[in-house]
N, C-alpha and C positions, 0 to 999 in steps of 0.2 A: 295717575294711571297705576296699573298692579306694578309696573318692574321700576317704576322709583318709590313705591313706598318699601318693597322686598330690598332693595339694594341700599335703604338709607343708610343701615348701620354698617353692615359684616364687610360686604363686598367693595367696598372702595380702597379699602385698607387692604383686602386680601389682593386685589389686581393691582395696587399698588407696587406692593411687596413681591407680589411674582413676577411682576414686567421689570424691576427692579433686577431680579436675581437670572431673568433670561433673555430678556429684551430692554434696548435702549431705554434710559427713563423718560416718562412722561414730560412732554415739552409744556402743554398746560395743562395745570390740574383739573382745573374743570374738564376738560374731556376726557377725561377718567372714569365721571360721574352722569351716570346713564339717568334720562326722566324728559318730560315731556316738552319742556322747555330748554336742553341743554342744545345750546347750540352745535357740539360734538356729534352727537348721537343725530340730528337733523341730517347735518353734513352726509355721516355715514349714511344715512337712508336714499338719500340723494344720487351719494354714488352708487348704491346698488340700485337705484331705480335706471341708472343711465348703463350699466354693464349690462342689464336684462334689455335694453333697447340696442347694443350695440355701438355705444354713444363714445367713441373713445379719445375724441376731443374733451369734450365736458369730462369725463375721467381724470386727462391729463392736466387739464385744469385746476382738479378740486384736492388732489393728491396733495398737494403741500400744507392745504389746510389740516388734512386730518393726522399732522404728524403728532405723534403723542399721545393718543388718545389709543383707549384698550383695543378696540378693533381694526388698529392700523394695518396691520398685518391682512387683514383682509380688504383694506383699501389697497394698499399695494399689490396686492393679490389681483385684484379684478381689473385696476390699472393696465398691468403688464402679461394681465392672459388676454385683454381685451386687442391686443397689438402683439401679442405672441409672432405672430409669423412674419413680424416685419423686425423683430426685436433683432439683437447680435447678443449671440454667446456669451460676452459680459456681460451685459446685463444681466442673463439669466443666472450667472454665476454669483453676481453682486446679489441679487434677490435670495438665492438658496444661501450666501454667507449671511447676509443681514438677520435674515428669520431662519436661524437655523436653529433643527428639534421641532417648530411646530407646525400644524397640521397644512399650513399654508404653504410650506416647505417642498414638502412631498408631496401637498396637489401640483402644483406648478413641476414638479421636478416630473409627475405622470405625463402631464398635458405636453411638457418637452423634449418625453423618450417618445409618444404617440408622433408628434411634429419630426422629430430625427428619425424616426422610422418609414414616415409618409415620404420623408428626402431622400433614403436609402444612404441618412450618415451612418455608414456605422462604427467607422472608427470615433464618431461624436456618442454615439449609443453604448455602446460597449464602454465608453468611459464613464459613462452617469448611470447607468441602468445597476450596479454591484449598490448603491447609495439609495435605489428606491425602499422604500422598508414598507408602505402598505402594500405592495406587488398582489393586487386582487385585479389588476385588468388583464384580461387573459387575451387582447389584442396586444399591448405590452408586451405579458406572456409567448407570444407567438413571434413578435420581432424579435427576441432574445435568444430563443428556440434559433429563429434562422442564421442569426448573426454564429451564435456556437456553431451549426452546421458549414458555414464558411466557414470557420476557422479551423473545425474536427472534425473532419465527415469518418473518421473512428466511431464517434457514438452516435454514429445513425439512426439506428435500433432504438434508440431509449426515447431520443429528440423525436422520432415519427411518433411514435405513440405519444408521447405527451400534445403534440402538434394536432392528434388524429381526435384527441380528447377534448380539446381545447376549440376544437375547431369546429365538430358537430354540435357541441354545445351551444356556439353562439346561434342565438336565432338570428339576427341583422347579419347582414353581409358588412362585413368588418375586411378594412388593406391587412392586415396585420396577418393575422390566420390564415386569409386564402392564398398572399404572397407567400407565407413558412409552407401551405399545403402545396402549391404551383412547385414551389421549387424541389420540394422532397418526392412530389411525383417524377420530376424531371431526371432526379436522381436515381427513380425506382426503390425510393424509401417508402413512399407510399402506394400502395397500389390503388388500379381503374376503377377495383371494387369500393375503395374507400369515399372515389369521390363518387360515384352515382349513390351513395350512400346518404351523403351530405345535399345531394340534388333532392332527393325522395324525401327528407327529412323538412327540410326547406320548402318542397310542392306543398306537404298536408301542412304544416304550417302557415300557408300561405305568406311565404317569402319571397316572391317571385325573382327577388332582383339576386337574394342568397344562391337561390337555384340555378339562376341563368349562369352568376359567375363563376360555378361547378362547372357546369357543362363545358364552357369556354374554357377550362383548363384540360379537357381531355377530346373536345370532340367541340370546337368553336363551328363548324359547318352545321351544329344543331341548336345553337343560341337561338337561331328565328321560329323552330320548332317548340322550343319552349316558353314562348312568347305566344306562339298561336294558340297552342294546348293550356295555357290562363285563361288565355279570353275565352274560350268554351271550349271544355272538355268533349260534349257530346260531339260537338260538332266535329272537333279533332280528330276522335274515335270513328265515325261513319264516313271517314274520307277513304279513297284505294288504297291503304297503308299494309303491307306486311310487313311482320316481323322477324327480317331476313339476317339480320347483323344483330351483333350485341347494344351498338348503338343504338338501331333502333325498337329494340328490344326496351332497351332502357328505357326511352323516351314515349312508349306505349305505357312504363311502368309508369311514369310521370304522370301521364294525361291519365290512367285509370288510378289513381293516391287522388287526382284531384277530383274527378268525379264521387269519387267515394267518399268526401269532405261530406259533398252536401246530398248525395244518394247514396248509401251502399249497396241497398237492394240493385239499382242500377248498374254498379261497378261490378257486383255478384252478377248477373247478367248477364252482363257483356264476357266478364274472365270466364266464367263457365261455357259460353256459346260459341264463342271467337277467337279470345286470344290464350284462353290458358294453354292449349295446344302448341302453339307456339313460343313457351315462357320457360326458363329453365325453372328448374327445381326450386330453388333459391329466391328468384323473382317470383313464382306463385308462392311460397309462400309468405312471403313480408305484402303480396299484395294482400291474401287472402286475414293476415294478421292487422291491417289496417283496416278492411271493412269489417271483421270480427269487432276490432276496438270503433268505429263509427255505427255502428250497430247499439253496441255496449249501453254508448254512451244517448241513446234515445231510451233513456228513463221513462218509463209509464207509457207509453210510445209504439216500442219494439221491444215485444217479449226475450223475458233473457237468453230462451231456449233459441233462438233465432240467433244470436250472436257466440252462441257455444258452436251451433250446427257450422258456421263460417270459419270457427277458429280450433273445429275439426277436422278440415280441411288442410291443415297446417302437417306436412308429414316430418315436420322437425323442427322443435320450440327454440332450436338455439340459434335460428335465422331470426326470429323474431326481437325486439327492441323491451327492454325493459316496462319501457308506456305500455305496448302490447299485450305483456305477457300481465301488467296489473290488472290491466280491462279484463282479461281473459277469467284471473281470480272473483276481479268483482261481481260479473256476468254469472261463473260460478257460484257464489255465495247467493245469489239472487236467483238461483235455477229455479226454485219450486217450493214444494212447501218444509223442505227441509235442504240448505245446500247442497252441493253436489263438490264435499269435501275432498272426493280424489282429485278432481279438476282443480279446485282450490290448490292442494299439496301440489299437483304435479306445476303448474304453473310459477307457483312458489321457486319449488327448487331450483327451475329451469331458469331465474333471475339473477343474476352477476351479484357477486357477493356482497357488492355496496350495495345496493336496492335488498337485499336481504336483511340486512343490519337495520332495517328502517324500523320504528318500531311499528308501525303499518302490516308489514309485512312478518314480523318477530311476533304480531300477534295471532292473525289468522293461521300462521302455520300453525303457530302451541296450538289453536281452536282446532285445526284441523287434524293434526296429529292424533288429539284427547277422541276426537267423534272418529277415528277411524282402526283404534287402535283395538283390542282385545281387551275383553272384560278384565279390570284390573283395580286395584285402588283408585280411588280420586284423587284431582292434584291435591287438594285440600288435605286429605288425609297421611299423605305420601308425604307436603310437608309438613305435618305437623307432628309424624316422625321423625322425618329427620331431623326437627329441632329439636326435640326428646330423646332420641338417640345420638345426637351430635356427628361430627362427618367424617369419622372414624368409622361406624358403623353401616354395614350394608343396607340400603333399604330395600323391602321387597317389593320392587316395581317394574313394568316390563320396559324395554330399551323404549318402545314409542312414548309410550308417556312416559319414562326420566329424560326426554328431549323436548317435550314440551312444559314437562315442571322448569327444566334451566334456563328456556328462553324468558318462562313468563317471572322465574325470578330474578331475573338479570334484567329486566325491563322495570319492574311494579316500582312504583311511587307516586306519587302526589302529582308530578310535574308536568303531565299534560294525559290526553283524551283515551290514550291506549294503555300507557301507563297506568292510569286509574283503572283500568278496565283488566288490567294482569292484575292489579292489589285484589280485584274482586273475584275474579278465576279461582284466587289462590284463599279465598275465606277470609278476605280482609274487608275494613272499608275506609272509604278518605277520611282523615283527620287531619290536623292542625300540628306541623311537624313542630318541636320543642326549638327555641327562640337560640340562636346562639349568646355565644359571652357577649356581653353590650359592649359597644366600640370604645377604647380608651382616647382620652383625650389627644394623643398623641395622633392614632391613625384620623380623628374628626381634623387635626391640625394639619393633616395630610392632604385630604383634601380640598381644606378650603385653600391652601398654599397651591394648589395646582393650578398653573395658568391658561392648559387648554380647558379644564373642567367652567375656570373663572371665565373662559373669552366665550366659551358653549354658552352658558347659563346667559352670559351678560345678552350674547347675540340673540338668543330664543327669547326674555323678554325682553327686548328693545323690536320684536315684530320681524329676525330676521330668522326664522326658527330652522329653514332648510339649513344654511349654515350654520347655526347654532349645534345643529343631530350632528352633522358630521365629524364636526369639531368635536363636542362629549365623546361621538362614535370613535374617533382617533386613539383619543386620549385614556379610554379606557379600554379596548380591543385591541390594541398596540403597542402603542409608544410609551415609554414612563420616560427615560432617562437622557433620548437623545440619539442613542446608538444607531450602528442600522442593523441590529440583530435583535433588537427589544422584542420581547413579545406580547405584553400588556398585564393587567392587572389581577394580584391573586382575588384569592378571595374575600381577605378581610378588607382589602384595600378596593376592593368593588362593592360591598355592603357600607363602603364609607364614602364613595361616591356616591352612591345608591339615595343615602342620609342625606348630603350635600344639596341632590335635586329635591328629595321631598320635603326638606325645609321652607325651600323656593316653591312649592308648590309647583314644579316642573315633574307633572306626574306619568310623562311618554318614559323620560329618565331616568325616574327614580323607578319605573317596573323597568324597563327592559337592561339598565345596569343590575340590578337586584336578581334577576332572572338566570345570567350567567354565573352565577356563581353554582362551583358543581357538587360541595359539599357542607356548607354552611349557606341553609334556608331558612331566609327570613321572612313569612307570611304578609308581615303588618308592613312589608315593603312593595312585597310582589302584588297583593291584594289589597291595597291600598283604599278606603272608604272618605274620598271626598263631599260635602255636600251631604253629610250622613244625616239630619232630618229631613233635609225634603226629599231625599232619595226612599227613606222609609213612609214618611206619611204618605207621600202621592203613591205608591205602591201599594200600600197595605189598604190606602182609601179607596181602592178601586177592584180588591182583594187579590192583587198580583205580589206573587211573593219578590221581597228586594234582594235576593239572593241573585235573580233571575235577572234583573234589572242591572244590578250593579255586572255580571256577567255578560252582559250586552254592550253596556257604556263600555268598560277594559277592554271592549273589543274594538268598539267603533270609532274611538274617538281617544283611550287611555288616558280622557280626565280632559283634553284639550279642550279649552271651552271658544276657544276660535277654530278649532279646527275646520276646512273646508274641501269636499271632494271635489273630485273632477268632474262629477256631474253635477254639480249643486247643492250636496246634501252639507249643513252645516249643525253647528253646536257640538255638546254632549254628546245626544242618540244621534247626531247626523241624520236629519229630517229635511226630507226635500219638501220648496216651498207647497205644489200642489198637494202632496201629502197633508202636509201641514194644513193647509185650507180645507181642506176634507175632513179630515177630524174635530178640525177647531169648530167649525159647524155641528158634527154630529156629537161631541161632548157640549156646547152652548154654549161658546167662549165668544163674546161680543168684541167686536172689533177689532179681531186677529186681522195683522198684517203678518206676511213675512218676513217683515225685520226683525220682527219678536223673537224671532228664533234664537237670536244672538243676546235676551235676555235668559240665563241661566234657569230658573223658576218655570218659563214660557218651552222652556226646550225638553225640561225633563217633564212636562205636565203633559207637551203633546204627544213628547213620544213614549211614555208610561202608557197612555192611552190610546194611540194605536198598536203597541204591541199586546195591550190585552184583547183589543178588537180582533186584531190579527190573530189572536193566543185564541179565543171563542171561536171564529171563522173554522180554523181546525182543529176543533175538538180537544183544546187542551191540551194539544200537542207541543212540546219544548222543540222538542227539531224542527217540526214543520213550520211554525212560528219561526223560528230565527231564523231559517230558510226563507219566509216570504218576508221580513224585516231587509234582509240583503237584497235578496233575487226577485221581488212582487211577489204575492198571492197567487197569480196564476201559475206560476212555473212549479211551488209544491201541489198544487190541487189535482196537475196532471202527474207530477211526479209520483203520486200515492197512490196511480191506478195499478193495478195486478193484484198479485195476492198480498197476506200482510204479512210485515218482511220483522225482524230485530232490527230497532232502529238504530242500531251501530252499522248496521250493514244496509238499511236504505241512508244513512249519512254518506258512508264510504264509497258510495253507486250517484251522487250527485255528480251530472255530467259537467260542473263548472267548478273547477278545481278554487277558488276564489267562494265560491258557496260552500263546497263540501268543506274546505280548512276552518271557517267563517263558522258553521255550526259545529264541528268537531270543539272550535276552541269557545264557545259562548255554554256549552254544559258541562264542560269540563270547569270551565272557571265559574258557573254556576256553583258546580257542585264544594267546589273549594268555600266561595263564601257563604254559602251556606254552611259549609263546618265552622268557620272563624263566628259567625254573627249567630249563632244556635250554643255552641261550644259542644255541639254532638257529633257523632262517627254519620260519615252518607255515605248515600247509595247514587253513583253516574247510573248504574245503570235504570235505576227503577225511574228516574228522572227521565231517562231517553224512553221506555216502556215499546212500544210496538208501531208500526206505521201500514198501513190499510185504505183501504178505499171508504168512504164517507157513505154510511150508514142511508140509504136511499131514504129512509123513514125521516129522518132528519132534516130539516128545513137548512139551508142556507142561511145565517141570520146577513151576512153583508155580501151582498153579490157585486157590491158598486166598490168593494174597498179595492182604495188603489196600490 
């Protein structure tokens, strides 16, 4: 198999050596050494097969076999998370002293500030929570928060808001959050408004159980009310209900967020006919901002004029939720046959200043800015003064556009979809950023001496690969040294992890370590060309450019040739079976099964060949192809109806946030290899070109493609 012929030399010596210098040594050598026959590596697989069934007899069975061996640490991990809530205190302590520093460490030490918070220890919490060092659970987050509020109701003010942040955020109804929110309401740290806030948020999300347990922290006489108002809005809405109290004020607001999920015109309807009359200021507008944005989001569907007309409605954008006010932009960008840039701008501004910073958002303002401003220089021109007169010197430009020359130069690079799209704004195009200094043998020796790097790698090929991410994910996002203040790895020392994985052909790892790095870009890391003749010839033999291809695979799969979805889609392109049987037939591939899939050669030949089928279906289109590769064919064919849009802005108007990022990052990473494998300067834009309705003269060539 790949991960004992990749581990025969380097890696037994390196996990050797670093289980040596931080972990007990190896009990038997052979389980050190990962491959198809090792009885170690068996074991291990075993026991993760019995932790995923909840088997925690068989667990405590197998535990003693696997001592010594490089993934012990996550045998005893799964052991004693498996029996977590029966365990005592020692143990957990014996566990965090045993493995201490690695990624196993502080999972278990998460999973036992969650459990001492679900107890309400918190003189047990408060003494292990100062020790967690990935602190990214923001239900964690929120028992910490309450525990300081016991102890300092002085910084009430700070703890609410982080509580208030932390809390809306979660979509799942999480003990952790809504006990820190329960109790800071109880306080009067938080206010009524925050939590019907967190109720409304929770309805259009369809969160039902999120939302009930809002309500029950301010108004439990209404938990049954919002239980009837899931199970059919309409119905809720056409009962004798007035809106007599704020209570039930709210709770109309409820039941019309949720009709407006799957009708807006309906919810328009009814608030215009019935209840807005009855709604304060406040509540009509975050209603009238969510059927604005459910409107929005009916691409080719519901004209965008029709979800401006909604979120006109609106007599104060700063009721309104950041989601809101982006729909609001998109809908604008998508007005007509030329934006409707003030609405763009105004919407923009109206955004909390993180959602500003996006570069989403840092773009369409420069755009909008440059289209609204008074005849003046181009950015182009304006910088290409100022790099000729250097930044001492005044440039002659108007305040509007010196605000969007700075956004769009403070944004431009290579590094993703917008980015590229500011280098181009500003008279540039992508290229091949210059290689840094090559790694010295010192930092390569860095790496490979790393033992969460050696336990990632070993665990990803030995088949255990969720564990295996995490672990890499620790080790270089984090932790170096042990401490609980670490904060993880520079940048040389991430281009050498980066090297680590793509020697191993661990190609998820070698781009997304290589990626983080914020000033030293390494191309031939991040853009990585595995399989580079059959990825050219089946492309080029079918006259599909491999730029495209390869910007497809980095997306779908980043090289993993087991990769497998939750829907079924497996390999390279990730190709679901009946796909697959569909093509195989219409290219004339005799004796396709879908096993085949999982042969390398069979995966990139089918899916080469449906995305040019798909790529011919729309006209040649790069977005709308990557679009029906993710989403079907049918979902761009109606998405293209109206007029025809710049296809940055029919991508950015994709109602499934999961498509829209999906072709955002398939032409941007196009476009990149295409610079590396040409050695020429490109063009994202001309690559994205226009998005329109489908030429009536035009035949259909595959009406059956699935």
């Amino acid at each position: 198999m790949l991960y004992k012929f990749l581990f025969s030399a380097a890696l037994p010596a390196a996990l050797s050596a670093a289980l040596t210098a931080g972990f007990p040594a190896p009990a038997a050598a052979q389980n050190t050494t990962p491959g198809a026959g090792s009885a170690g590596d068996t074991l291990l697989l075993e026991m993760n097969k019995a932790f995923r069934r909840g088997d925690k007899t068989r667990l405590t069975q197998l535990l003693p076999q696997a001592k010594g061996h490089a993934l012990e640490p996550w045998a005893a991990y799964w052991e004693l998370k498996a029996r977590l809530d029966e365990a005592s205190a020692e143990e957990v302590q014996d566990f965090l002293a045993r493995y201490a520093g690695s990624y196993q460490e502080d999972r278990l030490r998460n999973d036992w500030l969650l459990l001492l918070g679900q107890r309400r220890d918190w003189a047990g919490f408060a003494a292990e929570y100062p020790n967690f060092r990935m602190n990214d659970d923001k239900e964690v987050r929120c028992y910490a928060l309450l525990v300081e509020h016991l102890k300092n109701p002085a910084m009430d003010a700070r703890l609410a808001d982080e509580v208030r942040k932390n809390w809306l955020s979660q979509r799942d109804a999480d003990d952790g959050c809504t006990a820190a929110a329960e109790r800071m309401v109880g306080a009067k740290n938080l206010m009524p408004q925050d939590v019907w806030q967190k109720a409304r948020l929770a309805t259009e999300a369809n969160r039902p159980r999120a939302a009930r347990d809002a309500v029950a922290i301010i108004a439990p006489e209404a938990v049954n009310m919002v239980s009837e108002l899931n199970s059919s809005a309409i119905k809720f809405l056409s009962g004798k209900r007035v809106a007599v109290s704020k209570v039930r004020r709210e709770i109309i607001t409820l039941a019309l967020i949720k009709l407006a999920t799957g009708d807006p015109e309906g919810a328009a309807f009814q608030l215009d006919n019935k209840w807005g009359m009855q709604m304060s200021t406040e509540e009509r507008n975050w209603l009238w901002g969510v059927i604005g944005k459910q409107a929005a989001t009916r691409l080719g569907t519901v004209p965008a004029g029709d979800a401006l007309q909604y979120f006109a409605k609106v007599t104060r954008d700063s009721d309104l939720t950041d989601d809101m006010l982006a729909w609001k932009a998109r809908a604008a960008l998508r007005a007509g046959l030329q934006p409707d840039w003030q609405q763009v701008l105004a919407a923009v501004n109206a955004m909390s200043e993180d959602a500003r910073r996006d570069p989403t958002w840092s773009y369409w303002k420069a755009r909008a800015l440059l289209a609204t401003a008074p005849p003046d220089a181009t950015p182009q021109a304006a910088a290409a003064a100022a790099n000729a007169q250097g930044p001492a010197q005044t440039i002659s430009i108007a305040p509007q556009r010196a605000e969007a020359l700075a956004l769009l130069q403070a944004m431009a690079s290579q590094r993703g979809f917008y980015e590229q799209l500011a280098l181009e704004e500003l008279g540039q195009k992508i290229t091949v950023p210059a290689r840094p200094a090559p790694l010295t043998p010192e930092e390569k020796e860095g790496a490979r001496q790393n033992p969460g790097l050696n336990r990632g790698a070993y665990a990803i090929l030995l088949g255990l690969r969720s564990e295996g991410v995490r672990e890499w994910n620790y080790s270089t996002n984090l932790h170096k040294n042990g401490g609980p203040n670490e904060r993880g790895m520079n940048d040389r020392e991430l281009l050498a992890a980066a090297q680590f994985a793509c020697e191993r052909q661990i190609w998820d790892r070698c781009i997304n370590t290589s990626e983080r790095t914020k000033t030293e870009i390494d191309f031939e890391q991040r853009f990585p060309m595995p399989f580079h003749d059959t990825v050219i010839q089946r492309s080029q033999g079918i006259n599909l450019d491999p730029a495209y291809v390869y910007g497809l695979i980095r997306q779908e799969s980043r090289f993993v040739m087991d990769a497998r979805s939750g829907v079924g889609a497996s390999g390279l392109m990730q190709v679901m079976p009946a796909t697959a049987r569909w093509t195989a037939k219409k290219i004339g591939l005799e004796g396709f099964t879908p096993e085949q899939l999982g042969d390398r050669e069979t995966n990139i030949t089918i899916g080469t060949a449906y995305l040019k089928l798909a790529l011919d279906d729309l006209g040649g289109s790069m977005p709308m192809a990557a679009a029906a590769y993710n989403a079907g064919p049918g979902r761009p064919r109606t998405w293209r109806n109206g007029h025809t849009l710049d296809a940055a802005i029919w991508a950015e108007n994709l109602p499934f946030g999961e498509t829209r990022d999906y072709v955002k990052k398939v032409l941007s990473n196009t476009t990149n290899y295409a610079a590396i494998l040409t050695g020429q300067p490109q063009s994202l834009k001309a690559r994205l070109g226009t998005v329109g309705p489908r030429d009536a003269v035009m035949p259909e060539p595959y009406k059956d493609l699935p």
